[in-house]
C-alpha positions in Angstrom: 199.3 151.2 244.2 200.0 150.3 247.8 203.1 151.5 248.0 202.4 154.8 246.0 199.8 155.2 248.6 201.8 154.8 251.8 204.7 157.2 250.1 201.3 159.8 249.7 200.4 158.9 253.3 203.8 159.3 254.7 204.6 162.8 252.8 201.1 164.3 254.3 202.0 163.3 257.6 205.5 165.2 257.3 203.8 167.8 256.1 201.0 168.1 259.1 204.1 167.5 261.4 206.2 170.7 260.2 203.4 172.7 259.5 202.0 171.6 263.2 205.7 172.4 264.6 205.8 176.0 262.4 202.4 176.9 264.1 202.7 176.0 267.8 206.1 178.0 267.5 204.3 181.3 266.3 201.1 180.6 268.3 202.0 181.1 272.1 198.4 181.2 273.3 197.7 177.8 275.1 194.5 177.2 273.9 195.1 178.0 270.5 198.0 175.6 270.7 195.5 172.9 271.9 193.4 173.3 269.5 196.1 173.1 266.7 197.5 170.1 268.5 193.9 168.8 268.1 193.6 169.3 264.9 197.2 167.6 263.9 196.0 164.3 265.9 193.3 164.1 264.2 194.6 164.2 260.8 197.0 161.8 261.7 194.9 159.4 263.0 192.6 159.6 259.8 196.0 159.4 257.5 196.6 156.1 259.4 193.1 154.5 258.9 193.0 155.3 255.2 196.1 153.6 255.4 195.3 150.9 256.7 192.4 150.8 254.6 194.1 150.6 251.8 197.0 148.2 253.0 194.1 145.5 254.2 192.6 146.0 250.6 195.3 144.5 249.2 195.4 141.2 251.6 193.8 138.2 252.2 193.7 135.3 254.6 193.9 131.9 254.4 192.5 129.3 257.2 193.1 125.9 256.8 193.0 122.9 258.9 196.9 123.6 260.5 197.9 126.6 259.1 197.5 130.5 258.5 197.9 131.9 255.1 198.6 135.8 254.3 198.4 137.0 250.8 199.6 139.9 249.7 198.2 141.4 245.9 199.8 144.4 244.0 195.9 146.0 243.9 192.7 145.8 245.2 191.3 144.7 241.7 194.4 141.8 241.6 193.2 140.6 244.9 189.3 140.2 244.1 190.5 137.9 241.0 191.9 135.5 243.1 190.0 135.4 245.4 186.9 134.5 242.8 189.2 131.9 241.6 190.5 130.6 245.1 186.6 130.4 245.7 185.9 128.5 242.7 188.4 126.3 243.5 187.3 125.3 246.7 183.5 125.3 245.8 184.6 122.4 243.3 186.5 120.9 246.0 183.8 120.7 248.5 181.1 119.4 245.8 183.9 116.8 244.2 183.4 113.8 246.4 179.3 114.4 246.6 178.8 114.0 243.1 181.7 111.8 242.1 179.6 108.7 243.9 177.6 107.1 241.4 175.1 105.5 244.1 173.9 109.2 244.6 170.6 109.9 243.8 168.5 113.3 243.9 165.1 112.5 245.8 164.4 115.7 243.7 165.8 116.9 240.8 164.2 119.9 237.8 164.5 123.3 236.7 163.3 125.8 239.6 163.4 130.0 239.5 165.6 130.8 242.8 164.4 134.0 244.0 166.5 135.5 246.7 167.1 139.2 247.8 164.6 140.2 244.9 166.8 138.7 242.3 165.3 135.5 240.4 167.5 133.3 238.3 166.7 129.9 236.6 168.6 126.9 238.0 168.6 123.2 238.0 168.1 121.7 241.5 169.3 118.3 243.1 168.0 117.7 246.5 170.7 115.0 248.1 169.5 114.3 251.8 169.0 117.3 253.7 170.8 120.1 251.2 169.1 121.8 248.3 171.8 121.9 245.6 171.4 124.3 242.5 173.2 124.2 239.3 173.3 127.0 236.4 172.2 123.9 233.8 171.5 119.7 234.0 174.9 119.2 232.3 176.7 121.0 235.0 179.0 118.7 237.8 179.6 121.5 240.5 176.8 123.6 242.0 176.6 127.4 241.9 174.9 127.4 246.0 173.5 125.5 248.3 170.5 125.6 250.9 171.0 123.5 254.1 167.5 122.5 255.1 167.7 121.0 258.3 164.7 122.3 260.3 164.3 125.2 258.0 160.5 126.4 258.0 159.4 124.8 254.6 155.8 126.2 253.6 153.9 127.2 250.0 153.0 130.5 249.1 150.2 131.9 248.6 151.0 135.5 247.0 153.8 135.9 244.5 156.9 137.5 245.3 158.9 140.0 244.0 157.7 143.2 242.1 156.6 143.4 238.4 157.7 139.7 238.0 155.6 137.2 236.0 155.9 134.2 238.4 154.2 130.9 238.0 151.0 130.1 239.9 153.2 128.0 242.1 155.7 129.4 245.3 157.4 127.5 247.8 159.1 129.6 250.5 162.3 127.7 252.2 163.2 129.8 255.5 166.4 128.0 256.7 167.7 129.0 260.3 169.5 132.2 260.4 169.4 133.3 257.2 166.6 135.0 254.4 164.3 133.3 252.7 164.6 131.1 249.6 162.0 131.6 246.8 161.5 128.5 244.5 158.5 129.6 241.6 157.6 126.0 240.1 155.1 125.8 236.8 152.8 122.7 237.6 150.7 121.7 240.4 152.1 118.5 240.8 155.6 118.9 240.6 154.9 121.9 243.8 153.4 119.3 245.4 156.4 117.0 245.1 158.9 119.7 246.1 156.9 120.4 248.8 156.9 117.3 250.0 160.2 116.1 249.5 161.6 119.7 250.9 159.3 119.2 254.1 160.9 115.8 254.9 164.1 117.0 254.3 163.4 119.7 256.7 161.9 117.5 259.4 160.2 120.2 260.3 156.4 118.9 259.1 156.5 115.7 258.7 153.2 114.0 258.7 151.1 116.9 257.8 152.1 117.4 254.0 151.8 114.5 251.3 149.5 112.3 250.2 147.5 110.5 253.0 149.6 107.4 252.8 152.7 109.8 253.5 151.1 111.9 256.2 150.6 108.0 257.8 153.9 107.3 257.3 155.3 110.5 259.1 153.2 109.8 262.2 154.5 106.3 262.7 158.0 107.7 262.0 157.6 110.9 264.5 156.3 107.8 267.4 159.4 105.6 265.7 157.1 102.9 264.8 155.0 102.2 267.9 154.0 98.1 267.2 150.3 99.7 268.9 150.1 102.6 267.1 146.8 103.1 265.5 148.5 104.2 262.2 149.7 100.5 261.2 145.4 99.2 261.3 144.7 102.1 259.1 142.8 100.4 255.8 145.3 103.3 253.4 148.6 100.9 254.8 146.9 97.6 254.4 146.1 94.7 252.1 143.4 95.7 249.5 141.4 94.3 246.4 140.7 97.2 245.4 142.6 99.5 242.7 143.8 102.6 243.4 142.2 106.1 242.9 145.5 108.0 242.9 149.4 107.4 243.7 150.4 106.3 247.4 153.3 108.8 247.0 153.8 112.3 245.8 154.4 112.7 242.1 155.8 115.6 239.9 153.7 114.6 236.9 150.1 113.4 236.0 151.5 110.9 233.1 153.8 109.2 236.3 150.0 109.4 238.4 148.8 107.2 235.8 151.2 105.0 235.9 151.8 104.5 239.3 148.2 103.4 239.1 149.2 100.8 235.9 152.0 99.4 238.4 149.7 98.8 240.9 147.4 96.5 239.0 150.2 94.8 237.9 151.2 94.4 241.5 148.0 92.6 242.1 147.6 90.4 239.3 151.2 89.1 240.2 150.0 88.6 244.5 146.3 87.8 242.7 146.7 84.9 240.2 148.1 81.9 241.1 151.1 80.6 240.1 151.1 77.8 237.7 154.5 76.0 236.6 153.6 76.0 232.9 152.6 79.4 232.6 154.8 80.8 235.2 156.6 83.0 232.2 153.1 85.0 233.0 154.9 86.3 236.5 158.1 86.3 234.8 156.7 89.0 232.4 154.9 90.9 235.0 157.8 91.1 237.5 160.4 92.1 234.3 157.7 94.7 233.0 157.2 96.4 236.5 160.9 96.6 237.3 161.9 97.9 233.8 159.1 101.0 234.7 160.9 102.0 237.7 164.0 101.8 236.5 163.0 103.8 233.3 161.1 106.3 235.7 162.9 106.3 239.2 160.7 108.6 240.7 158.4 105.2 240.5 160.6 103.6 243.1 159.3 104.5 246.1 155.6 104.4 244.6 156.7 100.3 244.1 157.7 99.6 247.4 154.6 101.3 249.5 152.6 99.2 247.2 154.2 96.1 247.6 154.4 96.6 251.5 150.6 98.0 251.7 149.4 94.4 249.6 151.9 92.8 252.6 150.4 93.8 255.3 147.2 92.7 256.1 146.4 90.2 258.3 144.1 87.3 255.4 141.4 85.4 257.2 141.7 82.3 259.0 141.9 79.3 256.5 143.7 81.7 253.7 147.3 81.5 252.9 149.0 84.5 253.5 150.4 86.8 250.5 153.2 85.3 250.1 153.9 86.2 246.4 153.7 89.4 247.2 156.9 89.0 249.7 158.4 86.8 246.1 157.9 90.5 244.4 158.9 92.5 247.3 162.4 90.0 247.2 163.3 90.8 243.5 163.0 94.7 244.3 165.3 94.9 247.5 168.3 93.3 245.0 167.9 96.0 242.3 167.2 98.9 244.1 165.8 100.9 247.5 163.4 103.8 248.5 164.4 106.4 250.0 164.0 108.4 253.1 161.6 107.5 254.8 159.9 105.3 252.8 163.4 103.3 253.1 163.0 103.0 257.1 159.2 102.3 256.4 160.5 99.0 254.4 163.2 98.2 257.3 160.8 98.5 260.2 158.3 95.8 257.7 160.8 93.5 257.3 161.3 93.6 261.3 158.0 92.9 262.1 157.5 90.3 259.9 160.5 88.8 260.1 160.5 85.2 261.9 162.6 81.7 260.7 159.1 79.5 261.4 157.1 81.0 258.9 157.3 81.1 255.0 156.8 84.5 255.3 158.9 85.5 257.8 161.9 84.1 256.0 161.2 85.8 252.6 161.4 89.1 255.4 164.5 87.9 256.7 166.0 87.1 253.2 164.7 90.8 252.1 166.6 92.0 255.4 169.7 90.7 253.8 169.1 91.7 250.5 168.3 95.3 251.9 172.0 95.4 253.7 173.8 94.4 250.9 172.6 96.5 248.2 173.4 99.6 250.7 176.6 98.5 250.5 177.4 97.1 246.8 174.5 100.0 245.3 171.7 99.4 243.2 171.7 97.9 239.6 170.6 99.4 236.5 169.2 96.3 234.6 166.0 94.3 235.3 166.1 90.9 237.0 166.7 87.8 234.6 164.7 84.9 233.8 166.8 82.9 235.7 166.3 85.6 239.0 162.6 85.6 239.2 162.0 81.8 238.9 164.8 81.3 241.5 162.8 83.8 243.8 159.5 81.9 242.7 160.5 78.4 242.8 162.0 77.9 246.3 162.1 80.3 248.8 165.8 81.9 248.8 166.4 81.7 252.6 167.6 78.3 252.5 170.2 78.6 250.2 172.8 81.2 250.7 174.0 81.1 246.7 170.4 80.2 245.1 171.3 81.0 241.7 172.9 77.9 239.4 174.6 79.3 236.7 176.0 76.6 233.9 179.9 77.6 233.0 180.1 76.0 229.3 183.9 75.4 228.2 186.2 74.9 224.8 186.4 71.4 225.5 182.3 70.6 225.7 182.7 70.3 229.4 180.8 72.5 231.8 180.5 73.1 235.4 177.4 74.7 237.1 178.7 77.8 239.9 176.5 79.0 242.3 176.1 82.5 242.9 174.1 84.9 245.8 170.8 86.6 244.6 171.1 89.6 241.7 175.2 89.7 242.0 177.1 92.6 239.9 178.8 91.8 236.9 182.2 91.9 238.9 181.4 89.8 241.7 180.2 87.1 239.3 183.7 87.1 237.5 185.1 86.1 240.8 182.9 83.9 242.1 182.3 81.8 238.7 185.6 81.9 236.8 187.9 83.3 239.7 189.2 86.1 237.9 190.6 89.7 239.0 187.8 92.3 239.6 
């Protein structure tokens, strides 16, 4: 096509030139020779853009890292294939080492309507950090788009958008710098609440002004970066109470995971609340394994677990009471199996700070949670409960004195047995190598 076009091209302009050449020799009048000189230019100059037109049609360009790349297709039509594929490609590319890391998870995840431009479509969203990812199903590895929502404006909607769509009651407009608006049209109340929330934060842009009160407190101390005198850390929603709860500490998409974030909570406090006896301690043991084995069956618990735990740790008891400290015991079986998230995760770190001191019983719980905290950043979070064993090693003694407190009975062919010790809530592989010495 290219080349038939340039052949086209090249005959016209022989054509303009001897018809140009046949008229300025019969005209002898000046100005009509201008004119007709005029008129040759520009038809060669408008020859040469279609041209050119047509020629860049057919190309593309490459930029990578070190080098240039110029393609050349046979047609226009040619070209726009590859380039759809060379797109898809790269898209997949780009996406590949986000989601191949199994210690990824979505602080958000559902099925959205993306409205953009007037056009609505119905996606599966992941929000990873601070980019909106969407999906054309659940099942799918590599997203369609993305929305980078680093101080973009993040508010709800109050009208519906778009013409002669049926939208549902709930509208979340996502303005991100530079570019149009975002629609996201979301069924339920309380799942628009959770986008909205989890969006804002993500955003940075409102933090501390959306959320549940015990989240709006938690973006105040975090926009001051944790002032020790800040008022915020004396308000009675982040401290010790007796008390149940009226409603979730954190921002949930559904009124069944209200209810239980409520149900976790008094089993938070009969675990801090009852004393711990030796015979019956399989009472804890059960309350620990049951509360763990909700919020790893419903992650979006996680964070509800650990604003608890560090709300029952917080306040100051009376003089002549013992201090919580079973409540530390809990918080120190949840830092080994997994973490909160942003920035209920830096709410936990800057806890453990504070409370963290070698002279205390308390303080070295915090410092042994500080540990556990580093290392499961780095070795990621389990996906079974504590053990048995675990919990009463957490219960029993406190596990700052003892850098491998677990005990762990090897029994061989030979009716021999030797009894390893291991750290706190190891992965299957490390316990290979430090109990038998094998290979990971």
């Amino acid at each position: 096509v290219c080349v038939c076009v340039c052949v086209c091209v090249c005959v016209c302009v022989c054509v303009c030139v001897c018809v140009c050449v046949c008229v300025c020799a019969c005209v002898r009048d000046r100005e009509s020779r201008s004119v007709f000189m005029w008129i040759f230019a520009c038809t060669f100059l408008a020859l040469t853009i279609i041209s050119c037109m047509c020629l860049c049609a057919c190309h593309a360009c490459i930029v990578t890292g070190k080098r240039v790349y110029y393609l050349k297709a046979d047609s226009p039509n040619l070209l726009e294939e590859w380039l759809r594929v060379l797109q898809s490609v790269l898209r997949v590319k780009t996406a590949s080492p986000l989601f191949a890391q199994p210690e990824i998870r979505p602080g958000m995840k559902g099925h959205l309507i993306k409205v953009k431009h007037g056009y609505s479509k119905r996606v599966w969203c992941a929000l990873i950090g601070k980019t909106l990812y969407y999906f054309r199903s659940q099942e799918d590895k590599f997203p369609l788009g993305q929305i980078k929502l680093w101080e973009a404006r993040v508010e709800e909607e109050l009208k519906s958008c778009g013409r002669g769509l049926e939208a549902p009651p709930h509208t979340i407009a996502v303005h991100p710098q530079e570019q149009g608006p975002t629609y996201l049209l979301i069924e339920s109340r309380h799942e628009k609440d959770a986008w909205l929330y989890h969006l804002s934060v993500a955003a940075g842009t409102t933090l501390g002004k959306v959320g549940t009160e015990f989240e709006q407190l938690v973006g105040k101390l975090l926009n001051v970066e944790g002032e020790p005198n800040s008022q915020s850390w004396r308000h009675p929603m982040l401290c010790f109470s007796k008390e149940g709860l009226v409603s979730a500490l954190t921002t949930l998409p559904s009124q069944a995971l209200q209810t239980e974030a409520i149900k976790l909570f008094k089993t938070c406090q009969l675990f801090i609340n009852v004393a711990i006896d030796a015979p019956a301690i399989d009472y804890h043991v059960s309350l620990a394994q049951s509360a763990l084995q909700v919020c790893l069956t419903h992650p979006e618990l996680q964070n509800e677990l650990f604003c608890q735990l560090i709300k029952q740790t917080t306040k100051r008891q009376p003089q002549g009471q013992p201090w919580p400290l079973q409540g530390w015991q809990f918080l120190a079986l949840c830092v080994g199996l997994f973490l909160p998230q942003h920035p209920f995760l830096w709410l936990l770190q800057v806890h453990l700070k504070r409370h963290g001191d070698s002279r205390t019983e308390v303080g070295k719980y915090a410092i042994y949670c500080q540990r556990s905290v580093e290392r499961t950043q780095q070795k990621g979070e389990r996906q079974a409960r504590a053990s048995r064993m675990e919990i009463l090693s957490i219960l029993l003694r406190n596990p700052y004195h003892h850098s491998l407190p677990f005990s762990v009975p090897v029994h061989f062919l030979n009716n021999t047995y030797q009894v390893q010790h291991i750290r706190s809530l190891p992965v299957g592989r490390e316990a290979r190598v430090c109990m038998l010495g094998l290979p990971s």
